[in-house]
N, C-alpha and C positions, 0 to 999 in steps of 0.2 A: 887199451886204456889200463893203466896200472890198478893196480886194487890197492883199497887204502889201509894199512897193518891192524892190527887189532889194536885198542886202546891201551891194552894191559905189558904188550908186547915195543910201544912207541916209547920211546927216552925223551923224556921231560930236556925241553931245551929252555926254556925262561922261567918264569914266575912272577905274579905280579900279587898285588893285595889290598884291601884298604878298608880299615879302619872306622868303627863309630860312625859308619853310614848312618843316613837319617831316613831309612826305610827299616820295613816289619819286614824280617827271615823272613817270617809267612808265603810275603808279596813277593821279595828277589829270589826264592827258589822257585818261585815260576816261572822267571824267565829262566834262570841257570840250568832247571831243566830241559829247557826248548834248546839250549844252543850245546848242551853238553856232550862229546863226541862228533861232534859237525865239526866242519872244517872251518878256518876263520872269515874267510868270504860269505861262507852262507851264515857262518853266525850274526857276521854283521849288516847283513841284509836282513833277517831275520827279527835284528834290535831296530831297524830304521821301519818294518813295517807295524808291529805288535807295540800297541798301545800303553802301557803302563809306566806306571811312576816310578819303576827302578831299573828302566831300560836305559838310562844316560849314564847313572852312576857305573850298570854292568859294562855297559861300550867304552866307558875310560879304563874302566881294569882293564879291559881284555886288548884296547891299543894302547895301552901301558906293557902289558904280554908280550906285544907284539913289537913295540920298540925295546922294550929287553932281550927280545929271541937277536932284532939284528945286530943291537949293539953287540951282544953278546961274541956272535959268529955272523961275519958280514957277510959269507956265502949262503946262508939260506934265504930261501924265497920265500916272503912272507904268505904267499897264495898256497905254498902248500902246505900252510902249519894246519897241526890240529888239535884241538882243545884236550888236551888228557889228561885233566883233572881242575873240576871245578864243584867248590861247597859256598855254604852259606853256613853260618856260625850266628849262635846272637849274641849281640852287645848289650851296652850298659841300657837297663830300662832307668828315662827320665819319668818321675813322677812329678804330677801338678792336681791342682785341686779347681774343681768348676763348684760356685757358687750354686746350689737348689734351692725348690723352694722351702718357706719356712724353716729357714736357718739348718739344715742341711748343706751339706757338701757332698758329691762325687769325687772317685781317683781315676783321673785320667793317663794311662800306661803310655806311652811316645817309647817306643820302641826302637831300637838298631841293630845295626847286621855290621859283622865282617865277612867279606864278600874274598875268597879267593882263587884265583886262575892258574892255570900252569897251561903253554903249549909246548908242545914238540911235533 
């Protein structure tokens, strides 16, 4: 069985990215950490079992990735890409205002993320 190169060592064959997510950094570098350096099959088994609310957003980047790697160079095989580089950045904070009581107001933060991948 082949051994898989080092992360540092593998050439970036795609990239992918997107923009003004409507998830908290917070919340999508949890999952980017779980799938970071894994290979793209288990990462996306990984996004289909692990519960949270920015695991669909993560899985279109990353088969976004993955159809840029083959568009890119139609000989490689998507099975054996491997994620070698993925952040999470934050985006524009939306502010809104929630009614209290006795004529108070709270600031409600609605936060975003740009979320980006690269395999090779």
């Amino acid at each position: 069985m082949k051994k898989n190169l080092d992360n540092s060592t593998r050439k970036t064959i795609a990239k992918a990215s997107m923009s003004h997510a409507r998830v908290a950094p917070r919340k999508a570098r949890l999952v980017i950490d779980q799938i970071r350096g894994s290979n793209v099959t288990q990462a996306l088994a990984t996004l289909e079992q692990t519960r949270r609310r920015s695991n669909p957003i993560v899985k279109k980047v990353l088969e976004s990735a993955i159809a840029n790697a083959v568009e890119k160079d139609s000989a490689v095989n998507p099975d054996e890409l491997i994620i070698t580089e993925a952040q999470v950045d934050k985006g524009r904070t939306l502010k809104r205002i929630r009614p209290r009581a006795m004529g108070r107001a709270t600031q409600i933060l609605k936060r975003s993320s740009h979320i980006s991948l690269s395999v090779g």
